[in-house]
VEXGULO-473417 format. One record per residue (C-alpha): residue in three letters; x, y, z; residue number from 1. Coordinates in Angstrom, 1 decimal. Example, Ala and Ser with C-alpha at 12.3 -4.5 7.8 and 13.67 -1.06 7.14 Angstrom:
2
residuo/c1/c2/c3/num
ALA/12.3/-4.5/7.8/1
SER/13.7/-1.1/7.1/2
***
This chain:
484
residuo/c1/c2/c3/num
UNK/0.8/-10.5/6.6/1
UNK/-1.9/-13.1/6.3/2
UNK/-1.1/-16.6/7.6/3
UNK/1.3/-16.2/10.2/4
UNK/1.1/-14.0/13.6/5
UNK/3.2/-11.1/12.9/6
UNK/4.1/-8.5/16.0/7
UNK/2.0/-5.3/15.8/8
UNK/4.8/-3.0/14.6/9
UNK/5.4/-4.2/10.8/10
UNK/9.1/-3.6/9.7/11
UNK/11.0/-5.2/6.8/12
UNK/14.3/-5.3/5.1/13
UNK/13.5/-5.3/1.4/14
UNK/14.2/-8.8/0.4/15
UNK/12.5/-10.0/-2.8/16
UNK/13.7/-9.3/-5.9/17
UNK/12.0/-7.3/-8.8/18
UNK/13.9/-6.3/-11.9/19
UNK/13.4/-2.5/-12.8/20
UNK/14.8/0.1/-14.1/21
UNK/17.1/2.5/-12.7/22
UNK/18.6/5.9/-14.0/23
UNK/22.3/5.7/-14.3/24
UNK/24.9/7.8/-12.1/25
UNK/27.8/9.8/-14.4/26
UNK/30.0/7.3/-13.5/27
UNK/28.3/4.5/-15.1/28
UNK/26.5/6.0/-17.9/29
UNK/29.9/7.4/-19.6/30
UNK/30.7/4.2/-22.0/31
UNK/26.6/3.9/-22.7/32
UNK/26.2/7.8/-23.5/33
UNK/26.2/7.3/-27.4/34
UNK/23.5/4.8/-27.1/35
UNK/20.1/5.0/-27.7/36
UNK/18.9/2.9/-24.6/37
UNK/20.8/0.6/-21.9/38
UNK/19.9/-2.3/-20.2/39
UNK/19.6/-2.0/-16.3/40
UNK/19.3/-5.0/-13.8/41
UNK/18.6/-4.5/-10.4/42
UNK/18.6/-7.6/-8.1/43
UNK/18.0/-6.7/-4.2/44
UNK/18.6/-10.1/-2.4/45
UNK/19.0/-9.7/1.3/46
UNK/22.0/-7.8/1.4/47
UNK/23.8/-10.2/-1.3/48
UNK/23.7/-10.4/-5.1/49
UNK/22.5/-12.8/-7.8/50
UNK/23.3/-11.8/-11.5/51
UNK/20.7/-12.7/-13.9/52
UNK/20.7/-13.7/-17.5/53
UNK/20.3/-10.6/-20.1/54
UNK/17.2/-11.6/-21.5/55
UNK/15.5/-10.6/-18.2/56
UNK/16.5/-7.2/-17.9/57
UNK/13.7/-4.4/-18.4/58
UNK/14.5/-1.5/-21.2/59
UNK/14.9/1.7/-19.9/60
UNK/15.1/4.7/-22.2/61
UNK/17.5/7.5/-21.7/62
UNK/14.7/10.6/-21.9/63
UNK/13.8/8.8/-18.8/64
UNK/17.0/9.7/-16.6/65
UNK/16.6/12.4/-13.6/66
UNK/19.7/13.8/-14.0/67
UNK/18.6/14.5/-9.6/68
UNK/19.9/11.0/-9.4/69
UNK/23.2/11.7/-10.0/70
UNK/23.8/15.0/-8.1/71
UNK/23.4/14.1/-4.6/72
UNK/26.7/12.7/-3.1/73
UNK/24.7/11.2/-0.4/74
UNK/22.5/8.9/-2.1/75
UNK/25.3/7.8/-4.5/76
UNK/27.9/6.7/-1.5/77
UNK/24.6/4.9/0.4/78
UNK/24.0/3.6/-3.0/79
UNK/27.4/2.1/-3.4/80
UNK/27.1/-0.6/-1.0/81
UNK/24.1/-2.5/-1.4/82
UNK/22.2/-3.2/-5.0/83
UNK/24.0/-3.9/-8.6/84
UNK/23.6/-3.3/-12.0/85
UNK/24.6/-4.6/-15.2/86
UNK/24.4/-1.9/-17.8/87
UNK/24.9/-3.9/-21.5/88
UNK/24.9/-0.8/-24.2/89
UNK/25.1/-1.2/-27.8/90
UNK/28.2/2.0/-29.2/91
UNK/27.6/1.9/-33.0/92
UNK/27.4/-1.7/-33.4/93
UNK/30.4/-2.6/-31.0/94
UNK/28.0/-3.9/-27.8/95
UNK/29.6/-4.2/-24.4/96
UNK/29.2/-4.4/-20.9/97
UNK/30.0/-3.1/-17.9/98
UNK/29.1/-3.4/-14.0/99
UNK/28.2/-0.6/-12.1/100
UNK/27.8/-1.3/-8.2/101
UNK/24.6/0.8/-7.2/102
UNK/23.1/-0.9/-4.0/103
UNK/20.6/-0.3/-2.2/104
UNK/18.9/-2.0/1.1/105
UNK/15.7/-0.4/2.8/106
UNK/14.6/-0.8/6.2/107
UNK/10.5/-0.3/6.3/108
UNK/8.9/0.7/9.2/109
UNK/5.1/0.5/9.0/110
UNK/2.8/1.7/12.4/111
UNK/0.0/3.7/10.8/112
UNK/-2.8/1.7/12.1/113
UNK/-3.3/-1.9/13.7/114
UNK/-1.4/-4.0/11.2/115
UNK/-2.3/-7.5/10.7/116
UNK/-0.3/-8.5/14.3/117
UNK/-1.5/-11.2/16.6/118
UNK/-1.0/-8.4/19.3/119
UNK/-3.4/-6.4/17.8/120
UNK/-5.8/-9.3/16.9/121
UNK/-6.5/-9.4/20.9/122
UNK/-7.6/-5.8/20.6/123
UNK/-9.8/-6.0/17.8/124
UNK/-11.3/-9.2/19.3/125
UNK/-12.2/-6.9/22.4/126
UNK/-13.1/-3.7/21.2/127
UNK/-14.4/-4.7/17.8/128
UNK/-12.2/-2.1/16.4/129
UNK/-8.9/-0.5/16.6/130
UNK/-8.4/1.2/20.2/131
UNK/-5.8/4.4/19.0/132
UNK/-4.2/4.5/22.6/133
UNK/-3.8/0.5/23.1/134
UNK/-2.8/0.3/19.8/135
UNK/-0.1/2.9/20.1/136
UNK/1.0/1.1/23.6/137
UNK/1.2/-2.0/21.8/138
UNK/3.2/-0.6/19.1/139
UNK/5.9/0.8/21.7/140
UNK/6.3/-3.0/23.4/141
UNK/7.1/-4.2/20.4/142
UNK/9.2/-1.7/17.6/143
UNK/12.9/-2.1/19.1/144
UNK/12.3/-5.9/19.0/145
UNK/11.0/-6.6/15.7/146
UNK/13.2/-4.0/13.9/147
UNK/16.5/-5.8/15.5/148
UNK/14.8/-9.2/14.4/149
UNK/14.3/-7.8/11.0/150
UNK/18.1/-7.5/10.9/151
UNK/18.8/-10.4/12.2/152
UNK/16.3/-12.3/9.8/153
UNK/18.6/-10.8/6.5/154
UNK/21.7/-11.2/8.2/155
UNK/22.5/-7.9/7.9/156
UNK/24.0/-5.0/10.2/157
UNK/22.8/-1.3/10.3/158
UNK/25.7/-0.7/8.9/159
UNK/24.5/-2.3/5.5/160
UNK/21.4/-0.4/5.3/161
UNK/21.2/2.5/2.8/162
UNK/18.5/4.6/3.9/163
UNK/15.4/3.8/6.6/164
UNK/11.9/4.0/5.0/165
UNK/8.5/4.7/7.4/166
UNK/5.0/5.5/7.2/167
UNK/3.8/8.9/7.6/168
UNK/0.6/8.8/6.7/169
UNK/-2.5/8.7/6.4/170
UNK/-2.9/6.6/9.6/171
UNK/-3.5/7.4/14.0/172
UNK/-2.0/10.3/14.4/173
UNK/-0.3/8.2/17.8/174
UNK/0.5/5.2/15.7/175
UNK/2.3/7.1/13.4/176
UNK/4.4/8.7/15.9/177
UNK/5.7/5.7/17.0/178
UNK/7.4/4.7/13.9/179
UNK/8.5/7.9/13.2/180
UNK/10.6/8.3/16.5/181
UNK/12.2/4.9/16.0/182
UNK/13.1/5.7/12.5/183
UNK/14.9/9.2/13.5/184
UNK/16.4/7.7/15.8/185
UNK/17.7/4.8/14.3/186
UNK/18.7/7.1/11.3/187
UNK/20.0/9.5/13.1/188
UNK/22.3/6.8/15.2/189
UNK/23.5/5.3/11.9/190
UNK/23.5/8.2/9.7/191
UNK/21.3/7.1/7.5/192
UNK/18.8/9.0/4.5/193
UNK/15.2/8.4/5.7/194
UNK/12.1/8.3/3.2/195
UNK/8.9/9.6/5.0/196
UNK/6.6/6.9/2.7/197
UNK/2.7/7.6/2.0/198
UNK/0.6/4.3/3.3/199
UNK/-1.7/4.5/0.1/200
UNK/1.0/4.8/-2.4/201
UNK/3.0/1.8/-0.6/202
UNK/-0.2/-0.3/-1.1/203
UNK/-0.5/0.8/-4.8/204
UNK/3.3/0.4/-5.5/205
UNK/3.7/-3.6/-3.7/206
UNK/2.2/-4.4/-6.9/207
UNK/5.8/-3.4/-8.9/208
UNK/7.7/-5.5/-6.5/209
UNK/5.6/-9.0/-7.4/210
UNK/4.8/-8.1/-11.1/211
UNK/7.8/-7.0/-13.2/212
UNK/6.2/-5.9/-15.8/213
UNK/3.4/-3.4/-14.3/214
UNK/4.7/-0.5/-15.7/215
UNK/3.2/3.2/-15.1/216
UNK/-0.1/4.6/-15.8/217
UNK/-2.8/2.1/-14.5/218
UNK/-5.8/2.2/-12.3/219
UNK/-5.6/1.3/-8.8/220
UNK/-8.4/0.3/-6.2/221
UNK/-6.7/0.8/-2.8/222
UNK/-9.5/-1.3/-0.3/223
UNK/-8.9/-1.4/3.4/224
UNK/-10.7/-0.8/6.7/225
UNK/-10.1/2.8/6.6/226
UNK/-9.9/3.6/2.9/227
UNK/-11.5/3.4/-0.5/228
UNK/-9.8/4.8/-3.2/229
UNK/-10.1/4.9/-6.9/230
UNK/-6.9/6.3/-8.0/231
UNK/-5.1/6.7/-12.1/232
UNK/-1.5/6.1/-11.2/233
UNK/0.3/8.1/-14.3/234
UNK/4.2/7.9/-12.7/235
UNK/5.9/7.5/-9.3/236
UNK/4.3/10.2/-7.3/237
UNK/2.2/11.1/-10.1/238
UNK/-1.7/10.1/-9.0/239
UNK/-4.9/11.7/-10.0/240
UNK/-7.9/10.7/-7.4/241
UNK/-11.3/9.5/-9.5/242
UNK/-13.0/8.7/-6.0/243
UNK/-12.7/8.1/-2.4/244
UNK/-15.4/7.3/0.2/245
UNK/-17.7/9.8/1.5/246
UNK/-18.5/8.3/5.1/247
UNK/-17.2/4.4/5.9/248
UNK/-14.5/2.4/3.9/249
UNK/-15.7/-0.9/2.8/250
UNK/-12.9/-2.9/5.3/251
UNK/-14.8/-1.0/7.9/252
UNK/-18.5/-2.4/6.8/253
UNK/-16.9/-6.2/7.1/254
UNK/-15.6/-5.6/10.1/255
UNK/-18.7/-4.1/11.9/256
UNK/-20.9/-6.5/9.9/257
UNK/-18.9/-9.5/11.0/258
UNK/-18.8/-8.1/14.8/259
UNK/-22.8/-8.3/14.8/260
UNK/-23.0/-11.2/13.6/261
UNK/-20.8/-13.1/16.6/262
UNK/-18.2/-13.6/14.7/263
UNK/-15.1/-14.8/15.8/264
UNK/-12.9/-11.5/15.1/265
UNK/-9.1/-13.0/16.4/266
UNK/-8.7/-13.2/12.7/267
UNK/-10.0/-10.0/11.3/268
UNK/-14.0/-9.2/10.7/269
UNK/-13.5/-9.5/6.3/270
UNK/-11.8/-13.2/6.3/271
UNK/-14.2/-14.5/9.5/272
UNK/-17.4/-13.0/7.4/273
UNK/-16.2/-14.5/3.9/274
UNK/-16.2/-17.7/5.3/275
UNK/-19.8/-17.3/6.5/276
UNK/-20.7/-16.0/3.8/277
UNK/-20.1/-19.2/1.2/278
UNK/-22.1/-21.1/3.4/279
UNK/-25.4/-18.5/2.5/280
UNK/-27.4/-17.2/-0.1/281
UNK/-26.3/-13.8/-1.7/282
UNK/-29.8/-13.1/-2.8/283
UNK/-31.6/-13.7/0.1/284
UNK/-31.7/-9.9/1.3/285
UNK/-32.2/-7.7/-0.4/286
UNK/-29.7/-4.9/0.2/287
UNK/-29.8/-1.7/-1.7/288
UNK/-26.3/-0.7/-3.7/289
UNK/-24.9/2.3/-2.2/290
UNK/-24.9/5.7/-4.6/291
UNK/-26.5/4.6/-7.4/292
UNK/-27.9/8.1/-8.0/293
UNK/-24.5/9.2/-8.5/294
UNK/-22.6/9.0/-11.6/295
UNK/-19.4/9.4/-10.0/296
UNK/-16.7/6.9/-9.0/297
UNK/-16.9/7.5/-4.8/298
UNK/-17.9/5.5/-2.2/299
UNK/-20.4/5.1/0.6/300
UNK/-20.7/2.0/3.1/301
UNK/-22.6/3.9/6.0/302
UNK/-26.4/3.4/4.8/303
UNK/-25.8/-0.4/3.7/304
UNK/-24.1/-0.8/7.8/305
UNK/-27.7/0.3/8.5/306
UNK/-29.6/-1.8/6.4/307
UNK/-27.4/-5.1/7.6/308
UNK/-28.2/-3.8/11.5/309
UNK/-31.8/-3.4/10.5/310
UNK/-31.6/-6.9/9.1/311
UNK/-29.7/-8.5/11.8/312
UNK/-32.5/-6.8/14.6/313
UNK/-35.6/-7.7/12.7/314
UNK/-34.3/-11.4/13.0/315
UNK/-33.7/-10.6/16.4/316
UNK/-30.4/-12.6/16.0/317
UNK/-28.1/-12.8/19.0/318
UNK/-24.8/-9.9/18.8/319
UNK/-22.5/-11.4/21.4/320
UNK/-19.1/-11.8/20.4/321
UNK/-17.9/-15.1/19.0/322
UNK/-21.3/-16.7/19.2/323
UNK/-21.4/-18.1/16.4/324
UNK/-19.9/-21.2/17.8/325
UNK/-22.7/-22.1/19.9/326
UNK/-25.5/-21.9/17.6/327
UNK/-28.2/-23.8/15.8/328
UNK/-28.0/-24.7/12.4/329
UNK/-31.3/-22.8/11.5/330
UNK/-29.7/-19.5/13.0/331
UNK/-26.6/-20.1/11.4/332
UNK/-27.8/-20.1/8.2/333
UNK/-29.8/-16.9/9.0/334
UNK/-26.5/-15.1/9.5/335
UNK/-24.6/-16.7/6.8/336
UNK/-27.7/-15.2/4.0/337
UNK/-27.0/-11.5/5.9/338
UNK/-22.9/-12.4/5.5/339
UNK/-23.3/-13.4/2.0/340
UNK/-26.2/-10.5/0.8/341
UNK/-24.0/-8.1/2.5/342
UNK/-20.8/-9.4/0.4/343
UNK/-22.4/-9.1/-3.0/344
UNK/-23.9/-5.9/-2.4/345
UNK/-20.5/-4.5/-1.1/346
UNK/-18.5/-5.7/-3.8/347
UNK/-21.1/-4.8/-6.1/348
UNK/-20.6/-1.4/-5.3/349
UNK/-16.8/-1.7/-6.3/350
UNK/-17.7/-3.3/-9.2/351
UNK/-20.2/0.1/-10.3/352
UNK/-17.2/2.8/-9.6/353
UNK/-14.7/0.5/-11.1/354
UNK/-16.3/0.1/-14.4/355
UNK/-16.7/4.0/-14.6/356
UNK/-13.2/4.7/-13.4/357
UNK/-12.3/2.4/-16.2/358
UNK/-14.0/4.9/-18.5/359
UNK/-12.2/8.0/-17.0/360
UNK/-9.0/6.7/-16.8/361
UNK/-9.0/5.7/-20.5/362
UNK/-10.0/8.5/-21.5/363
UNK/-6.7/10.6/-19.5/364
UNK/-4.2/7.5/-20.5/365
UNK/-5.2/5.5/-23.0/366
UNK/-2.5/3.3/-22.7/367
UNK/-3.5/1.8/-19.5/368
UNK/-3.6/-2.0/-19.3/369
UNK/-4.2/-2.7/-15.5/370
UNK/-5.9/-2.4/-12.9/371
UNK/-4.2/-3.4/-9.4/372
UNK/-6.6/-4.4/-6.4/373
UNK/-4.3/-3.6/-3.3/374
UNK/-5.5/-3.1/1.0/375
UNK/-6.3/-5.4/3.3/376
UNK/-9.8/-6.1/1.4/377
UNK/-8.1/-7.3/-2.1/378
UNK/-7.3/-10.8/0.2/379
UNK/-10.9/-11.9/-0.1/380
UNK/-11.2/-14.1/-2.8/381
UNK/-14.7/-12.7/-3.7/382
UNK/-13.4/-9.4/-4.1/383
UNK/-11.0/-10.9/-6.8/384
UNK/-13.4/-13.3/-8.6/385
UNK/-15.6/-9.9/-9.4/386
UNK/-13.2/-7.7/-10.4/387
UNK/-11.6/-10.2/-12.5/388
UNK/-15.0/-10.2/-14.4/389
UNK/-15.0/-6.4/-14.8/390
UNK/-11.2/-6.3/-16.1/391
UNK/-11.9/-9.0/-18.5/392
UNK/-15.1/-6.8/-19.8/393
UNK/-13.3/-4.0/-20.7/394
UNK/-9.7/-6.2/-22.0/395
UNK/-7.6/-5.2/-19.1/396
UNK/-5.5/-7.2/-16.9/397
UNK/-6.0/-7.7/-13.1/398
UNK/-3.0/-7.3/-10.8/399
UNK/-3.3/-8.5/-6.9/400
UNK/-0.6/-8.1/-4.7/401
UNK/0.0/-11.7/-2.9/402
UNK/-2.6/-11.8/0.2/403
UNK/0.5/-11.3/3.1/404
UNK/1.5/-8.1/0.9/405
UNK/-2.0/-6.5/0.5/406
UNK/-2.7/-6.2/4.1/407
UNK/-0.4/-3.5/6.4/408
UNK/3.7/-4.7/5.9/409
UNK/6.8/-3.1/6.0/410
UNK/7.9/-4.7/2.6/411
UNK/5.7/-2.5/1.0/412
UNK/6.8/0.7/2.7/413
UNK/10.7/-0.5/1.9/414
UNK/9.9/-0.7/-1.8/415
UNK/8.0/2.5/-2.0/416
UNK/11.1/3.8/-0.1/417
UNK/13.2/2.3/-3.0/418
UNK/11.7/3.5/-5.1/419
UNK/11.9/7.2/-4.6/420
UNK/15.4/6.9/-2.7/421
UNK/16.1/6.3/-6.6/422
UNK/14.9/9.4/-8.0/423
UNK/16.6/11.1/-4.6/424
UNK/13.5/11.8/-2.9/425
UNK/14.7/11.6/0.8/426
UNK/15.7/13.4/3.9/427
UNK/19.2/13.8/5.5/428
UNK/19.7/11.9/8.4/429
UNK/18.3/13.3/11.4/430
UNK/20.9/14.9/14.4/431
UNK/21.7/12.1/16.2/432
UNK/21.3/14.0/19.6/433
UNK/17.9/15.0/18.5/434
UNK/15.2/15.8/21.5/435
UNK/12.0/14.5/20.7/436
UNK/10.0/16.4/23.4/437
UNK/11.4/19.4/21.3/438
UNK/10.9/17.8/17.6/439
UNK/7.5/18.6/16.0/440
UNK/7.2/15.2/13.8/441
UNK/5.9/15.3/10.5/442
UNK/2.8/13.7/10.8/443
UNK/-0.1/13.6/8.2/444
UNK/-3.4/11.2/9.3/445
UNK/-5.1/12.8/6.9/446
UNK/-3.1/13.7/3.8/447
UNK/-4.9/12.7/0.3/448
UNK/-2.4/10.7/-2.4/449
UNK/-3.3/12.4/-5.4/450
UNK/-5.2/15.9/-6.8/451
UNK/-9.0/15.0/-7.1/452
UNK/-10.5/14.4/-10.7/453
UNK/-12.8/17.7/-11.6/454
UNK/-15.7/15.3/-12.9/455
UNK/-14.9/13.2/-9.7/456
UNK/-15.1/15.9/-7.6/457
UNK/-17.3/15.6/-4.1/458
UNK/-18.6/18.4/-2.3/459
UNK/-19.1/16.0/0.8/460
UNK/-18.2/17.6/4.0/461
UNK/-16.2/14.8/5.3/462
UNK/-13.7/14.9/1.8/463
UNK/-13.3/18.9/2.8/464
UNK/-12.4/18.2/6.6/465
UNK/-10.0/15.6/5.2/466
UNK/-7.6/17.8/3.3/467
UNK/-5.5/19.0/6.3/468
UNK/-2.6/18.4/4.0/469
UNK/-1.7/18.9/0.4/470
UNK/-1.5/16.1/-1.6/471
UNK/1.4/13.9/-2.3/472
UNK/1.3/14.1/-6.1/473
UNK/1.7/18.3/-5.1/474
UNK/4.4/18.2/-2.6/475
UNK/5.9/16.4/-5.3/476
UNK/5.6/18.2/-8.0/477
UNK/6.1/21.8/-6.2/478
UNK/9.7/19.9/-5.8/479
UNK/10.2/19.1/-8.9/480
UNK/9.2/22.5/-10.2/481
UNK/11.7/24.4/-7.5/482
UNK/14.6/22.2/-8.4/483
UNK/14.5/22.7/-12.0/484
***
């Protein structure tokens, strides 16, 4: 979370409130059967309810119901002590309401990579990148404190928790690890439901917590240091890929960029190099735009790394870190026309596969009216300012996640955990005398979100060595499909 030094391991107790709707369990659904739709508020506020007026509820249709909801005893005793819902029906005229008592609070436990931590900011200032092993060390000092003082923050005992949400991948196969032992652990202490969470989808989804009325399908660019992705968001767990990177993610690119160019990196490469960057001329260089051969919607950052290194040696501009506070005005402004030429080029790039995912998406839902900017990158300003001009081309809205949500947090893994604890997507509690050195955890580092688009389609080497597991949107509906 941007603006404040966080520890390494992210964890959160879902505390901000969304209104959204919720299938109903038997219980509560038996004096609104006759109607044709109910009314459903869900307020989530650490632990402790607020009831809302009416006339902010969200309409929720009954063909919508899983009828899975109501069928696991489990989920409906956890769900009976933390989230409420007023159901207001309308029986032949007669209206009425009723309270049904369907709570639900999330622990999130998010480790995949480096986080946005000051504990990790000391590791990317010395390596210029994330270092798996001191990262996973790091990870370990830390977990057991910041889960108990997420607890303690909400005022809340474990007790009060209704399931345990964590990151599973795609990630460091040993930061991963950690948050998964803590969360068996601490699940399997307290008996609680745990929701193995997918890091992309949690980055697509933060933007349902902030912005009540996003509503599924819409397009989604998820932009981090490690991913690119270009994804048609049709339901929960429903995601078609239009395009991913082929070689380097564009969080990646500012990152190395910024590192060569002395930046000071205790605050991350991307928000050290847009600062530089306002200060210089974006068409000084000129840059080529990655792919523009190919009339598809993926990515490639690796060739325009090159041309900035090229750039930066041919200026034979000093690489030591941070030292950029030591020198001249005239070099300074040498680096900040590479910082800025870089930028536009980038983000120019985005712009190109945005526009034509625009086009593909439309044409599979035409009802799509958004398109959310989520990962780490969506926090530069720049980014926004550019897509806001593509969105308002083709007379769709822009939706950006809050800059502390867009970069790696555990309230976005708790609401993707609520989300599909809803629909009963979840594992039992683990054994609580469970041996780890005899447990093989259920770790994906690389495991793609959604089934890739046939006209979208790469036959790029590093997309093929990336499937080591089947999509989400498969496992998902392979479940669906066995449970009918």
């Amino acid at each position: 979370m941007m603006g404040v030094s966080f520890p390494l391991a992210s964890v959160s107790l879902l505390s901000h409130l969304r209104f959204i709707p919720i299938p109903i369990t038997a219980s509560a659904s038996a004096s609104a059967s006759a109607s044709a739709s109910s009314w459903l508020l869900l307020c989530l506020r650490n632990g402790s309810w607020r009831r809302k007026h009416a006339a902010a509820v969200t309409k929720w249709d009954h063909r919508h119901h899983y009828s899975s909801f109501a069928s696991h005893s489990l989920l409906k005793q956890r769900l009976s002590h933390s989230v409420a819902v007023r159901i207001r029906y309308d029986n032949g005229g007669s209206g009425g309401e009723e309270e049904a008592v369907l709570m639900s609070t999330v622990l999130g436990i998010e480790t995949s990579c480096d986080d946005t931590a000051a504990a990790i900011t000391d590791l990317l200032s010395r390596y210029g990148g994330v270092a798996p092993k001191m990262a996973e060390e790091a990870h370990l000092q830390v977990i057991d404190q910041v889960v108990q003082q997420a607890l303690e923050n909400a005022n809340l005992k474990e007790t009060d928790l209704s399931a345990v949400a964590v990151t599973i991948g795609p990630g460091l196969s040993l930061c991963l690890r950690v948050g998964v032992q803590k969360a068996r652990r601490f699940a399997g202490k307290f008996r609680l439901p745990i929701i193995g969470v997918h890091h992309m989808e949690a980055h697509a989804l933060v933007a349902r917590l902030v912005h009540k009325e996003l509503e599924f399908p819409f397009l989604a660019l998820l932009i981090s240091g490690g991913h690119n992705l270009l994804i048609l968001a049709r339901d929960l767990g429903d995601y078609v890929q239009l395009g991913t990177t082929i070689d380097d993610a564009i969080g990646e690119a500012f990152d190395k960029t910024a590192r060569w160019l002395g930046l000071d990196m205790r605050r991350g490469g991307g928000p050290a190099l847009e600062e530089l960057a306002r200060e210089g001329d974006p068409h000084s260089i000129k840059f080529s735009v990655p792919m523009k051969q190919h009339k598809d919607c993926n990515f490639s950052y690796a060739g325009l790394k090159t041309q900035v290194r090229m750039a930066i040696e041919s200026r034979n501009i000093n690489t030591e870190k941070n030292v950029i506070s030591s020198i001249d005005c005239e070099d300074r402004k040498a680096r900040a026309d590479i910082a800025a030429s870089f930028q536009r080029v980038a983000v120019l790039h985005l712009e190109e596969r945005c526009e034509r995912a625009i086009e593909w998406a439309l044409g599979i839902e035409p009802s799509i009216t958004s398109l959310v900017i989520s990962g780490g990158v969506a926090s530069n300003q720049y980014v926004r300012l550019r897509l806001d001009d593509v969105v308002e081309r083709n007379d769709l809205q822009l939706v950006c996640p809050p800059p502390r949500l867009c970069t790696d947090n555990g309230v976005m893994v708790a609401w993707t955990g609520i989300e599909h604890f809803r629909l009963g997507r979840f594992d039992p509690p683990p054994p609580e005398d469970e041996q780890e050195d005899t447990v093989q955890f259920d770790l994906r580092p690389r495991w793609p979100l959604g089934e890739e688009y046939a006209e979208g389609r790469s036959k790029a080497r590093s997309l093929k060595r990336a499937r080591v597991h089947p999509s989400l949107t498969s496992i998902i509906q392979a479940s669906v499909k066995l449970h009918r």
